[in-house]
PDB file with SEQRES, HELIX, SHEET and CRYST1 records, atoms N, CA, C and O in Angstrom:
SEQRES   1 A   76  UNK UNK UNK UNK UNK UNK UNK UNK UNK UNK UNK UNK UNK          
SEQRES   2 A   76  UNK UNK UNK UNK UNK UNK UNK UNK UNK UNK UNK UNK UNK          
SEQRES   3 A   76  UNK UNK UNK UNK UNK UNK UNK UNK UNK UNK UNK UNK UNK          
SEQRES   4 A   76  UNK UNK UNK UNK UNK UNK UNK UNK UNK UNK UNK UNK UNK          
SEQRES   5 A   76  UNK UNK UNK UNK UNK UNK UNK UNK UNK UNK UNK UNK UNK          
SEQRES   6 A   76  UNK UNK UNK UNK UNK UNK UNK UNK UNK UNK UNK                  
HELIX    1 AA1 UNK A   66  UNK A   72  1                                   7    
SHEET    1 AA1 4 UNK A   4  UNK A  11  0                                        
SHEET    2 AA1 4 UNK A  14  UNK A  24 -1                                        
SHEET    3 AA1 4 UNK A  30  UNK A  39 -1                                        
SHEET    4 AA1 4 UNK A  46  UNK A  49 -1                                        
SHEET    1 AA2 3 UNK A  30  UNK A  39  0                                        
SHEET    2 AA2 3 UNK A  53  UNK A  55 -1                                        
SHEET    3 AA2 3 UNK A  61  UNK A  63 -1                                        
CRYST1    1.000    1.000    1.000  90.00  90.00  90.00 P 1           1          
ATOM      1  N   UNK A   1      15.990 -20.371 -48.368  1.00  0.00           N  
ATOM      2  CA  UNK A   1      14.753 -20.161 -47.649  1.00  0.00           C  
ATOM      3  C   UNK A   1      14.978 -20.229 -46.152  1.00  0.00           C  
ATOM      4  O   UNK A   1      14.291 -19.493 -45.444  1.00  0.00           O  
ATOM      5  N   UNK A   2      15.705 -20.888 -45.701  1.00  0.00           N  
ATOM      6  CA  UNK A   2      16.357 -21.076 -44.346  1.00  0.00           C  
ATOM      7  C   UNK A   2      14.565 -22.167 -43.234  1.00  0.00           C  
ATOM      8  O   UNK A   2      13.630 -22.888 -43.581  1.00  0.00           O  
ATOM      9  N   UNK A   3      14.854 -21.844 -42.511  1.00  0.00           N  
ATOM     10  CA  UNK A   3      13.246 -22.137 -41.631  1.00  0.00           C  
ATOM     11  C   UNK A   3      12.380 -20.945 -41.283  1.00  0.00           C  
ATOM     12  O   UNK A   3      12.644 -19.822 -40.855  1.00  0.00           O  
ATOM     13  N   UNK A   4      11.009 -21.702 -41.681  1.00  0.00           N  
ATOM     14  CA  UNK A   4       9.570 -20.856 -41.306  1.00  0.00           C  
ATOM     15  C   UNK A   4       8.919 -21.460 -40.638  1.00  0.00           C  
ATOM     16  O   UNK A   4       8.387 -22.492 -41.048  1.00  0.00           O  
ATOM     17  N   UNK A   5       8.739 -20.958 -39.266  1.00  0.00           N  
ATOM     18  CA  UNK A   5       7.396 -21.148 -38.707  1.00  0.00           C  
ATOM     19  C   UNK A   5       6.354 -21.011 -39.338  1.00  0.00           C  
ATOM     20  O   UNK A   5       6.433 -20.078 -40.136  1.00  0.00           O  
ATOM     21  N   UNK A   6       5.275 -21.599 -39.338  1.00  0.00           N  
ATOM     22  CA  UNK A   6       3.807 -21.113 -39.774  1.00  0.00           C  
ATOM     23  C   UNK A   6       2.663 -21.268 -38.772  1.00  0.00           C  
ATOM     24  O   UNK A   6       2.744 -22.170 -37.938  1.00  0.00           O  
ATOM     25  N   UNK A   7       1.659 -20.496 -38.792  1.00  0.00           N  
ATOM     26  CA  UNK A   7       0.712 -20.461 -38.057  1.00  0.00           C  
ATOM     27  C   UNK A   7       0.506 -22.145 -37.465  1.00  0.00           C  
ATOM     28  O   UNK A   7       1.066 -23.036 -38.104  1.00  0.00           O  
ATOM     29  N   UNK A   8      -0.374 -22.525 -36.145  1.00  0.00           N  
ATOM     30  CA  UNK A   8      -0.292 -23.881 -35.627  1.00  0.00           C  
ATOM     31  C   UNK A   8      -1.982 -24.155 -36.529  1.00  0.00           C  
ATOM     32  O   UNK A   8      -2.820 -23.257 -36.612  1.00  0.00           O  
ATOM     33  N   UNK A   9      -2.142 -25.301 -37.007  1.00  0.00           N  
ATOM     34  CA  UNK A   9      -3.533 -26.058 -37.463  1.00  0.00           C  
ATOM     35  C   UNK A   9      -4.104 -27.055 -36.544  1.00  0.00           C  
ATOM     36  O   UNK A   9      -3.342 -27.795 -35.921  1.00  0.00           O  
ATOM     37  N   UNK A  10      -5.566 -27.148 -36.387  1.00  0.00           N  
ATOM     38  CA  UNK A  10      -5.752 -28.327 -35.610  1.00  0.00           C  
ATOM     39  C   UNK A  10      -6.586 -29.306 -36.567  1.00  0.00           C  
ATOM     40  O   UNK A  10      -7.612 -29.060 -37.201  1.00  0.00           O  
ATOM     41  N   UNK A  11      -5.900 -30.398 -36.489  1.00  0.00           N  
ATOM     42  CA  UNK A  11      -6.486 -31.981 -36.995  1.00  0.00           C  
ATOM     43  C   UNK A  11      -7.074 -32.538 -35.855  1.00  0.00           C  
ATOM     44  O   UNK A  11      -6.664 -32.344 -34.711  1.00  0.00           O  
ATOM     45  N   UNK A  12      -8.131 -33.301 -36.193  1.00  0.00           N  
ATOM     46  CA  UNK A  12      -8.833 -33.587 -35.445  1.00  0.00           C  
ATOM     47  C   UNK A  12      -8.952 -33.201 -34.194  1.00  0.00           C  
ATOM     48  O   UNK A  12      -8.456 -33.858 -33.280  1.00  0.00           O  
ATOM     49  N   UNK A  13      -9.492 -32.307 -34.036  1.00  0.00           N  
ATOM     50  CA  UNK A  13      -8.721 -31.873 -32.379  1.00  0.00           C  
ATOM     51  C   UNK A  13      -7.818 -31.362 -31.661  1.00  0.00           C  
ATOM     52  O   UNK A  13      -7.770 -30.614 -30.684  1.00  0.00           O  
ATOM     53  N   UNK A  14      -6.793 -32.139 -32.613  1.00  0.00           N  
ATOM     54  CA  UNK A  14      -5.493 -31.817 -31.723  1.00  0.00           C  
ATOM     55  C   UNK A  14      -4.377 -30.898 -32.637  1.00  0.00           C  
ATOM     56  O   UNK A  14      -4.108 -31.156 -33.810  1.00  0.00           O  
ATOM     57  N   UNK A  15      -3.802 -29.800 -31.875  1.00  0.00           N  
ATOM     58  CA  UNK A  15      -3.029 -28.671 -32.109  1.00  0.00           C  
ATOM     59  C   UNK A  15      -1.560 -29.075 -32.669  1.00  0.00           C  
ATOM     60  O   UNK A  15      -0.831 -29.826 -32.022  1.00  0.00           O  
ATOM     61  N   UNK A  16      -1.093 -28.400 -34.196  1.00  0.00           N  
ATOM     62  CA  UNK A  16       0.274 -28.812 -34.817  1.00  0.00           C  
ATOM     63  C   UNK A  16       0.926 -27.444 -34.954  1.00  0.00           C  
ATOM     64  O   UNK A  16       0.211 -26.451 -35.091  1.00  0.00           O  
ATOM     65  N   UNK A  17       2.108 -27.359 -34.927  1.00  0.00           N  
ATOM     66  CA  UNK A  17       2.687 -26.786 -35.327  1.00  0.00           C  
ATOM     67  C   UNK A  17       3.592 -26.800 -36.710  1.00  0.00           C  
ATOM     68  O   UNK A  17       4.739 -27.247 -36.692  1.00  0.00           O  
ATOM     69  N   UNK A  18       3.139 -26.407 -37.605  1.00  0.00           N  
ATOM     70  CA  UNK A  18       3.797 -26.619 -38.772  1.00  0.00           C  
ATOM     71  C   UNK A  18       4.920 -25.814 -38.990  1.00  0.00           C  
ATOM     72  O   UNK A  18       5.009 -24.670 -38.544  1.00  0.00           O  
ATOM     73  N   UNK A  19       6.068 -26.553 -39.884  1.00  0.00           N  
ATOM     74  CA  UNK A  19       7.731 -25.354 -40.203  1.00  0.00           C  
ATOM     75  C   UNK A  19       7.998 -26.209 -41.535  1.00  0.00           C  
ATOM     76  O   UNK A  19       7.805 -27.414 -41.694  1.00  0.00           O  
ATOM     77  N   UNK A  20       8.463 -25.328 -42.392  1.00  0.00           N  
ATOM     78  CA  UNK A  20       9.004 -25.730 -43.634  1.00  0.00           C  
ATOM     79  C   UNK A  20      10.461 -24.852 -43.388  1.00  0.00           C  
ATOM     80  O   UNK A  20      10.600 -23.779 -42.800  1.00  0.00           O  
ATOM     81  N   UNK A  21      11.725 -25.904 -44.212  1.00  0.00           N  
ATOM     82  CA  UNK A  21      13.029 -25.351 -43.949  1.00  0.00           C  
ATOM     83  C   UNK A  21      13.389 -26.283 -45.723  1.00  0.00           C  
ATOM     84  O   UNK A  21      12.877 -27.223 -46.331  1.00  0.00           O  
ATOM     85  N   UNK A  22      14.579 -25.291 -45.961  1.00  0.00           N  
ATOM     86  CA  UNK A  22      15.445 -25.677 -46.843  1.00  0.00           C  
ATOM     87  C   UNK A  22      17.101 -25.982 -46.079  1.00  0.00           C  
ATOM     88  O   UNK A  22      17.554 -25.911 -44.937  1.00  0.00           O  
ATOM     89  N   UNK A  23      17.690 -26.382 -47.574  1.00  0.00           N  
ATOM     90  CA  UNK A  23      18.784 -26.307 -47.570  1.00  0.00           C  
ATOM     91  C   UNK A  23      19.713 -26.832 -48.670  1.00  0.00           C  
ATOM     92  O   UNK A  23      19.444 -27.805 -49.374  1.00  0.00           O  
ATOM     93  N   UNK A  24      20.874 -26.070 -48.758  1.00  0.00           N  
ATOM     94  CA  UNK A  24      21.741 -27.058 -49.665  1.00  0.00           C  
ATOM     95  C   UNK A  24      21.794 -28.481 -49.672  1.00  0.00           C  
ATOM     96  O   UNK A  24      21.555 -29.084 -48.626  1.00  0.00           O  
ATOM     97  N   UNK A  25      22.030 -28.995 -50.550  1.00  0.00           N  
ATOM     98  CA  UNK A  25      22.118 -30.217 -50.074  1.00  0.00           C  
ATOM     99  C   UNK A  25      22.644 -30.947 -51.383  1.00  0.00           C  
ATOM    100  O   UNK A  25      21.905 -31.117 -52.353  1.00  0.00           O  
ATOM    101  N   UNK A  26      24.313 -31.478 -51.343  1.00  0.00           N  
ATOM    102  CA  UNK A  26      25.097 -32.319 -52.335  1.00  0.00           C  
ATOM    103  C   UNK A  26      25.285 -31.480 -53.399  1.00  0.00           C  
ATOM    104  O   UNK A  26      24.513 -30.522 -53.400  1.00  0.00           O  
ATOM    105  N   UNK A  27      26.181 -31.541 -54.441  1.00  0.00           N  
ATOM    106  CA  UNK A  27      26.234 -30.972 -55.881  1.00  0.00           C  
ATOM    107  C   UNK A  27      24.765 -29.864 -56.513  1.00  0.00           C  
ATOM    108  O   UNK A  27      24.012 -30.500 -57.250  1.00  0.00           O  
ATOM    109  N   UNK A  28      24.561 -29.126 -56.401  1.00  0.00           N  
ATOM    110  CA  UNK A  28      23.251 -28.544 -57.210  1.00  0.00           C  
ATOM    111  C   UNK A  28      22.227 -28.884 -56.585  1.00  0.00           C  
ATOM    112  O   UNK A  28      21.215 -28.327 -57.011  1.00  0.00           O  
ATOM    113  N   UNK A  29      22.031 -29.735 -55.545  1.00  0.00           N  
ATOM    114  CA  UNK A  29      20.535 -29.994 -54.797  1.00  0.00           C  
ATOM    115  C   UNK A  29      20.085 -29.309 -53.867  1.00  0.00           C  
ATOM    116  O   UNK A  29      20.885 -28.729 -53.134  1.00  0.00           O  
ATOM    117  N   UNK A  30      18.594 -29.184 -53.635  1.00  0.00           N  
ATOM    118  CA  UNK A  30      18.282 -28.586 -52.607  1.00  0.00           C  
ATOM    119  C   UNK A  30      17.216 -29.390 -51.745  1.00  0.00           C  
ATOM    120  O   UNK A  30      16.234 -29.813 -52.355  1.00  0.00           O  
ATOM    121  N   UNK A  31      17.296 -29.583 -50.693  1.00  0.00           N  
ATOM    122  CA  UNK A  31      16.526 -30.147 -49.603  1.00  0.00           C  
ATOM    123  C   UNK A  31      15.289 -29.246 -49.288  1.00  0.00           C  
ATOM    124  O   UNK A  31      15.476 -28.030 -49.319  1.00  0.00           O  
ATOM    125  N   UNK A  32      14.179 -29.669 -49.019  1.00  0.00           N  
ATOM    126  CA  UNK A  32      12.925 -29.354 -48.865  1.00  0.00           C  
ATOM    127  C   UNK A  32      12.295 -30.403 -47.957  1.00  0.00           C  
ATOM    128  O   UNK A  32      12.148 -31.603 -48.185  1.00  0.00           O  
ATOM    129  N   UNK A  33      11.838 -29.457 -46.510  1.00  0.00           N  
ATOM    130  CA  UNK A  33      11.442 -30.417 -45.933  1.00  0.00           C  
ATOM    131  C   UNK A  33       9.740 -29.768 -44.947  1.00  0.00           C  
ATOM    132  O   UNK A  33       9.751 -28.587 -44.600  1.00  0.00           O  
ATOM    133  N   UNK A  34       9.012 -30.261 -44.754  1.00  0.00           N  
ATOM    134  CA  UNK A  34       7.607 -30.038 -44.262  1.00  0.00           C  
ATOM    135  C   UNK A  34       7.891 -30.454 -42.516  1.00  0.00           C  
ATOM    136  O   UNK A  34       8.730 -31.301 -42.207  1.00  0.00           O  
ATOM    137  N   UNK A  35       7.372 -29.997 -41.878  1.00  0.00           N  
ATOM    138  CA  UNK A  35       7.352 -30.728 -40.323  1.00  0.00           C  
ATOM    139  C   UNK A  35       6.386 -30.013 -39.554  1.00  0.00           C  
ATOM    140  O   UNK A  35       6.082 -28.822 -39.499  1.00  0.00           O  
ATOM    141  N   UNK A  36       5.836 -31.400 -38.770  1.00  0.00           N  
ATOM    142  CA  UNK A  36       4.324 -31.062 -38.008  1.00  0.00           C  
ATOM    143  C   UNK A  36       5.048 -31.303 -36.433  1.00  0.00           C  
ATOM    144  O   UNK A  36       5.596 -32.373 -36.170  1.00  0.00           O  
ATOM    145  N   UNK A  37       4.991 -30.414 -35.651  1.00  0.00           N  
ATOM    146  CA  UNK A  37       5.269 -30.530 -34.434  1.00  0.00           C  
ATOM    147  C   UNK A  37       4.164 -30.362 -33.644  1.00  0.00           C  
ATOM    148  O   UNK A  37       3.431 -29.374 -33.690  1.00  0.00           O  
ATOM    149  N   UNK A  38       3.963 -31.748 -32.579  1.00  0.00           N  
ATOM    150  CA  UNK A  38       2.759 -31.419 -31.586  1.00  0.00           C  
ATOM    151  C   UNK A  38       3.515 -31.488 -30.106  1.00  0.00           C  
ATOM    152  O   UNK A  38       4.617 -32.019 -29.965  1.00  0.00           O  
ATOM    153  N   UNK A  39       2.842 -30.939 -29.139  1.00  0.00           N  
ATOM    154  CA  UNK A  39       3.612 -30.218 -27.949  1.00  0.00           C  
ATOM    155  C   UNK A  39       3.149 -31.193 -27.438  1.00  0.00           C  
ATOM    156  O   UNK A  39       2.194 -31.552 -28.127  1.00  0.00           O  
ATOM    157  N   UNK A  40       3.382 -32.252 -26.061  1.00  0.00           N  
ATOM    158  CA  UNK A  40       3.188 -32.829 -25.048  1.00  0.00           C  
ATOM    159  C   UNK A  40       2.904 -32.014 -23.381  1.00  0.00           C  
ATOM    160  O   UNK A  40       2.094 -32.147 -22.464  1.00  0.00           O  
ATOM    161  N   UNK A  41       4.159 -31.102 -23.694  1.00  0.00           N  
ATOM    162  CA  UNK A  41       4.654 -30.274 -22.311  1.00  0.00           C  
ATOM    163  C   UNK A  41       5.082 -29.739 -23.243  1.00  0.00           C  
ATOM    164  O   UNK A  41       5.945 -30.149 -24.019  1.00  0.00           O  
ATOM    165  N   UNK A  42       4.387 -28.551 -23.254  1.00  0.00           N  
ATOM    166  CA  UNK A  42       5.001 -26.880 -24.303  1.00  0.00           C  
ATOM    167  C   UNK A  42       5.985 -26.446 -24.190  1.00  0.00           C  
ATOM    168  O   UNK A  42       6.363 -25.679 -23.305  1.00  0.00           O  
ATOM    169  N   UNK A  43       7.079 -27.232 -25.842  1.00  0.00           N  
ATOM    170  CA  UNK A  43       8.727 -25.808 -25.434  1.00  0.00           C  
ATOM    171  C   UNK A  43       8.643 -27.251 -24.981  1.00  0.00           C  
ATOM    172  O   UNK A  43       7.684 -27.607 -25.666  1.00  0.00           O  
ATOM    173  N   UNK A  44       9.067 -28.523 -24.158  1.00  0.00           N  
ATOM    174  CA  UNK A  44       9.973 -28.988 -23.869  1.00  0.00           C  
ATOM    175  C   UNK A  44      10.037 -30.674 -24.670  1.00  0.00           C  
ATOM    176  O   UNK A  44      10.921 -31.351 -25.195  1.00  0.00           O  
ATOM    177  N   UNK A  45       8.521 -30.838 -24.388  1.00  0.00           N  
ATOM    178  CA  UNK A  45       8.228 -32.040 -24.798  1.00  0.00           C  
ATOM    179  C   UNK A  45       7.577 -32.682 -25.630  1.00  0.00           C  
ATOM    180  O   UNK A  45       6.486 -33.034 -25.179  1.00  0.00           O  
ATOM    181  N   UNK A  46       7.909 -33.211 -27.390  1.00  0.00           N  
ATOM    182  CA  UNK A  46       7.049 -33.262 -28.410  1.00  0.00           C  
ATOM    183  C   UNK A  46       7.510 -34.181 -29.288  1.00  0.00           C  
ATOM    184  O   UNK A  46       8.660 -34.603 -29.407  1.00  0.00           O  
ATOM    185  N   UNK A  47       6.215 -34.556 -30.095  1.00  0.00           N  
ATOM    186  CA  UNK A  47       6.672 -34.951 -31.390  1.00  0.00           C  
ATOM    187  C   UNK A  47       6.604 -34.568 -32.513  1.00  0.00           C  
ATOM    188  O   UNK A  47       5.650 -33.860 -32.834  1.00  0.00           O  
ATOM    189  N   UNK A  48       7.666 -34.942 -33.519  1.00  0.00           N  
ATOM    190  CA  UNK A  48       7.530 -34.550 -34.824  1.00  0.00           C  
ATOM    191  C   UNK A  48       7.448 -35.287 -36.258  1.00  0.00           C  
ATOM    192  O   UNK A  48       8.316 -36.160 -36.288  1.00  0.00           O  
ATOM    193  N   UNK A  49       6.738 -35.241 -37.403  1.00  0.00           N  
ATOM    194  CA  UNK A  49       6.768 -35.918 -38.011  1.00  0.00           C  
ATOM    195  C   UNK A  49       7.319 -35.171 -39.538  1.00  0.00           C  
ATOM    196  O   UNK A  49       7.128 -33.960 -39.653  1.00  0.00           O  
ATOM    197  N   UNK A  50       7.739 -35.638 -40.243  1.00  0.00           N  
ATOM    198  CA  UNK A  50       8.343 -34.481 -41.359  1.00  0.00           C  
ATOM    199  C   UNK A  50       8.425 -35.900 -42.563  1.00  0.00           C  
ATOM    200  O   UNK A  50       8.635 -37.113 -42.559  1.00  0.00           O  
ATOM    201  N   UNK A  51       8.069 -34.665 -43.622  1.00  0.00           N  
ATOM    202  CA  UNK A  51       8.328 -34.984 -45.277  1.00  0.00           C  
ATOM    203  C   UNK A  51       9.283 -34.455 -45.950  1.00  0.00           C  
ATOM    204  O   UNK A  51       9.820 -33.455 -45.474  1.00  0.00           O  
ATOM    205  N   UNK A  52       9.708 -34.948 -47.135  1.00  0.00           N  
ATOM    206  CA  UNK A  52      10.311 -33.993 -47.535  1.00  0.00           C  
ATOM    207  C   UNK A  52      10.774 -34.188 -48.894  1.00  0.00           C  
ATOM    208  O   UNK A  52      10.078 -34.993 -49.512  1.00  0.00           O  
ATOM    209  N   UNK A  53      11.910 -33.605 -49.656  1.00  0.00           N  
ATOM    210  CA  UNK A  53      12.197 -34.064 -51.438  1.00  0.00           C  
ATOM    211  C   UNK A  53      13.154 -32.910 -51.692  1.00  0.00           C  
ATOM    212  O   UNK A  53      13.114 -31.695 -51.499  1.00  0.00           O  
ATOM    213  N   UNK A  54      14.172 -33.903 -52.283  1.00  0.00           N  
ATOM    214  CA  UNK A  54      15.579 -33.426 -52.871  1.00  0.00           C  
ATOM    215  C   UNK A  54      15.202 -33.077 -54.290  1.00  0.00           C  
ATOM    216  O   UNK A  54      14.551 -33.882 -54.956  1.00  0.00           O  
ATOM    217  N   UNK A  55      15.680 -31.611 -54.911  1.00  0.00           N  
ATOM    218  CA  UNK A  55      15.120 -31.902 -55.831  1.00  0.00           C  
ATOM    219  C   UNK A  55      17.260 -31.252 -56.760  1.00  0.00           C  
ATOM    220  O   UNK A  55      18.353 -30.971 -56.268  1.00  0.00           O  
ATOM    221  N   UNK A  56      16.827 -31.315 -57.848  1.00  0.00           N  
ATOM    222  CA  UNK A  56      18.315 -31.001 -58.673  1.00  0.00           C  
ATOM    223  C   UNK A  56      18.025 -30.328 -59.254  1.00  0.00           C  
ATOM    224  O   UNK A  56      16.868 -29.941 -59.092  1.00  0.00           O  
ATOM    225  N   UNK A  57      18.880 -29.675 -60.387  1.00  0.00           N  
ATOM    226  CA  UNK A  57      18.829 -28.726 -61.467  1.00  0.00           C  
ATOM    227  C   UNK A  57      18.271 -29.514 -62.527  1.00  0.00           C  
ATOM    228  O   UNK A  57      18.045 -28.784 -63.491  1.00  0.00           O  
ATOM    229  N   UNK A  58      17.989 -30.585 -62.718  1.00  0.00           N  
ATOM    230  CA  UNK A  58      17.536 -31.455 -64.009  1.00  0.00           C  
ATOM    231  C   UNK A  58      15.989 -31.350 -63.538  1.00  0.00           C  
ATOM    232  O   UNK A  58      15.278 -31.636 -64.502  1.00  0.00           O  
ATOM    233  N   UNK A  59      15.022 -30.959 -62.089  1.00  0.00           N  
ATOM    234  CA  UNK A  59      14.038 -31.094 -62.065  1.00  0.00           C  
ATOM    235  C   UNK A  59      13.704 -32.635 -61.573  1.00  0.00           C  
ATOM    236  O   UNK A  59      12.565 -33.075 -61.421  1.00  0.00           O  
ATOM    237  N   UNK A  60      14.694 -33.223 -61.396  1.00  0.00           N  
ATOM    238  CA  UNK A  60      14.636 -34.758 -60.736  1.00  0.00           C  
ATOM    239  C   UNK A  60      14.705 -34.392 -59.382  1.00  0.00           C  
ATOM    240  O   UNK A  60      15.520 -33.629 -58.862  1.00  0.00           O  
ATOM    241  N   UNK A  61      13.300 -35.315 -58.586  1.00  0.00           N  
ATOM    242  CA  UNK A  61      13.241 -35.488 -57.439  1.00  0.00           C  
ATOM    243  C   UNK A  61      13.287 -36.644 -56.675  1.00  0.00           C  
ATOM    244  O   UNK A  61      13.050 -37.726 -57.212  1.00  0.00           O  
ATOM    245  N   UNK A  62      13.583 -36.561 -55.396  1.00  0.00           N  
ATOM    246  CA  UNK A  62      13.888 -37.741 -54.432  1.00  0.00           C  
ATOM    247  C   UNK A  62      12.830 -37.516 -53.261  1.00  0.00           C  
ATOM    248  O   UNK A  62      13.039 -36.477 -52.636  1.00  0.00           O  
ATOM    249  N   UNK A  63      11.819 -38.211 -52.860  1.00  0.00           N  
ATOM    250  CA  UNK A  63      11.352 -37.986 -51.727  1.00  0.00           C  
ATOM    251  C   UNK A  63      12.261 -38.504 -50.476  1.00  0.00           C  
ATOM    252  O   UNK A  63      13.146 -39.360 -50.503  1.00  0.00           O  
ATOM    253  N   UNK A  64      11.872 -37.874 -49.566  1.00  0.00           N  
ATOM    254  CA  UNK A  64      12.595 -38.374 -48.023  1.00  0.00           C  
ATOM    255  C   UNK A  64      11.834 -37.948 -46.906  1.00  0.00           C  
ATOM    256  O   UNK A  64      11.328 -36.860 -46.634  1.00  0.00           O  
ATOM    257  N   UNK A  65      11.872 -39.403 -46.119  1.00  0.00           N  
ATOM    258  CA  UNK A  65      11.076 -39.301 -44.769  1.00  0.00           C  
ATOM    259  C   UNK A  65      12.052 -39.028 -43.562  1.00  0.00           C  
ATOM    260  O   UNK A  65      13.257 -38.779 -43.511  1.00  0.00           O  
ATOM    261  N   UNK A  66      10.864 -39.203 -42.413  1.00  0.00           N  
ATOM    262  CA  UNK A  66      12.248 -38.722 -40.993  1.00  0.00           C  
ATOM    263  C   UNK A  66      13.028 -39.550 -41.158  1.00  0.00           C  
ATOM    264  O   UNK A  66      14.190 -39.223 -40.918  1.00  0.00           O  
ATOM    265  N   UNK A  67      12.825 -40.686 -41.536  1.00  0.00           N  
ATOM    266  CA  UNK A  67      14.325 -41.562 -40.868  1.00  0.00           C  
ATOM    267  C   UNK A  67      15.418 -41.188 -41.469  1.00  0.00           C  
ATOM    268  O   UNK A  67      16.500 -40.959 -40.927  1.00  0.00           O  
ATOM    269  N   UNK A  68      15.061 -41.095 -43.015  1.00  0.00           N  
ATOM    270  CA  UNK A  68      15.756 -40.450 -44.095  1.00  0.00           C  
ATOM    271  C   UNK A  68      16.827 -39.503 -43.546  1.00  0.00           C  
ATOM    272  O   UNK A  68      18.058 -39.508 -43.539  1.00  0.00           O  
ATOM    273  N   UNK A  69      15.982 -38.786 -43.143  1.00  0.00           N  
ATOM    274  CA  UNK A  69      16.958 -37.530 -42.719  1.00  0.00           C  
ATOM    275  C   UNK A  69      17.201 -37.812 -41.217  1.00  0.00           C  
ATOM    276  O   UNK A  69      18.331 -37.345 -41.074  1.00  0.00           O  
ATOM    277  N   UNK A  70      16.887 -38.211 -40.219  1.00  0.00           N  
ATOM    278  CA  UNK A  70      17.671 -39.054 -38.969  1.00  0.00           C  
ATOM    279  C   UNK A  70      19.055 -39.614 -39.453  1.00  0.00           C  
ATOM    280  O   UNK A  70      19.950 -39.459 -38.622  1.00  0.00           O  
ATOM    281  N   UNK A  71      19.312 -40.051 -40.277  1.00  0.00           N  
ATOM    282  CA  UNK A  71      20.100 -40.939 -41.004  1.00  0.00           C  
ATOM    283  C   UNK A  71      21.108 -39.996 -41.702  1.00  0.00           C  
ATOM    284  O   UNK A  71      22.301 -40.202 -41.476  1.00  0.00           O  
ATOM    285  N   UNK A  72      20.759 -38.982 -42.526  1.00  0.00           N  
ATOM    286  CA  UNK A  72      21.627 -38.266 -43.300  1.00  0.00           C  
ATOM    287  C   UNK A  72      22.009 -36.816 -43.232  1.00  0.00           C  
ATOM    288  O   UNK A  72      22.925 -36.235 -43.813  1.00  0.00           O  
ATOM    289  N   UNK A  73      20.892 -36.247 -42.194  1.00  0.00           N  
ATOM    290  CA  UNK A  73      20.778 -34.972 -42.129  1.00  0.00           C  
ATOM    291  C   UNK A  73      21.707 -34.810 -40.291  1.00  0.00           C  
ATOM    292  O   UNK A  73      22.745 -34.318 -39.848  1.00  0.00           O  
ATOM    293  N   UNK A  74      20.580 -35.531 -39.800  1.00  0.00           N  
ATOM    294  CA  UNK A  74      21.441 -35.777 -38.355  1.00  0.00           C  
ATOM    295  C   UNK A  74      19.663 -35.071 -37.570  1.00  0.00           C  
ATOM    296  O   UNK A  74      19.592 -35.365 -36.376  1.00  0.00           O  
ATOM    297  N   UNK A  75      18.721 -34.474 -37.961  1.00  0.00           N  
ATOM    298  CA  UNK A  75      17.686 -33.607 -37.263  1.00  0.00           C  
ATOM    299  C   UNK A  75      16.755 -33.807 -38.472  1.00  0.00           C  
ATOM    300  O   UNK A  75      17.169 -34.172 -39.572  1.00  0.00           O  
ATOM    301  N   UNK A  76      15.574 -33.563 -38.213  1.00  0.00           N  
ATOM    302  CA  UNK A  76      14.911 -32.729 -37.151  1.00  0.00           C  
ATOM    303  C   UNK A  76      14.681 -34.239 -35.284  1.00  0.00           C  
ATOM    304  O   UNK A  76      14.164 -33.851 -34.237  1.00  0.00           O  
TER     305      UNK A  76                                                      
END                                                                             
């Protein structure tokens, strides 16, 4: 699936940018991950918050948060 932008949503007010990305990930797994980006200073300065879940060929899943992937992925 690689990464998708998707259209930006606003929560309460305030403007997100949403992206869903895959990837390989270990023996038969694939990484799936959600991420809400909000702009501070547009393009330079933001935060992000992301979900996400490993899933396998058995249909067994693993959820994972940012740190998760701070930790193992190296990004977002």
């Amino acid at each position: 699936m690689g990464w998708e932008d998707l259209e930006p949503v606003k929560i309460r007010r305030k403007k997100y940018y949403p992206a869903v990305w895959s990837q390989d990930h270990g023996d038969d797994e694939v990484l799936l991950v959600v991420q809400l980006t909000k702009w501070h200073v547009p393009q330079i300065i933001g935060t992000t918050d992301c979900i996400g879940l490993i899933k396998n060929r058995m249909n067994r899943t693993i959820d994972v948060d940012a740190l998760w992937l701070m930790h193992h992925i190296g990004y977002p």
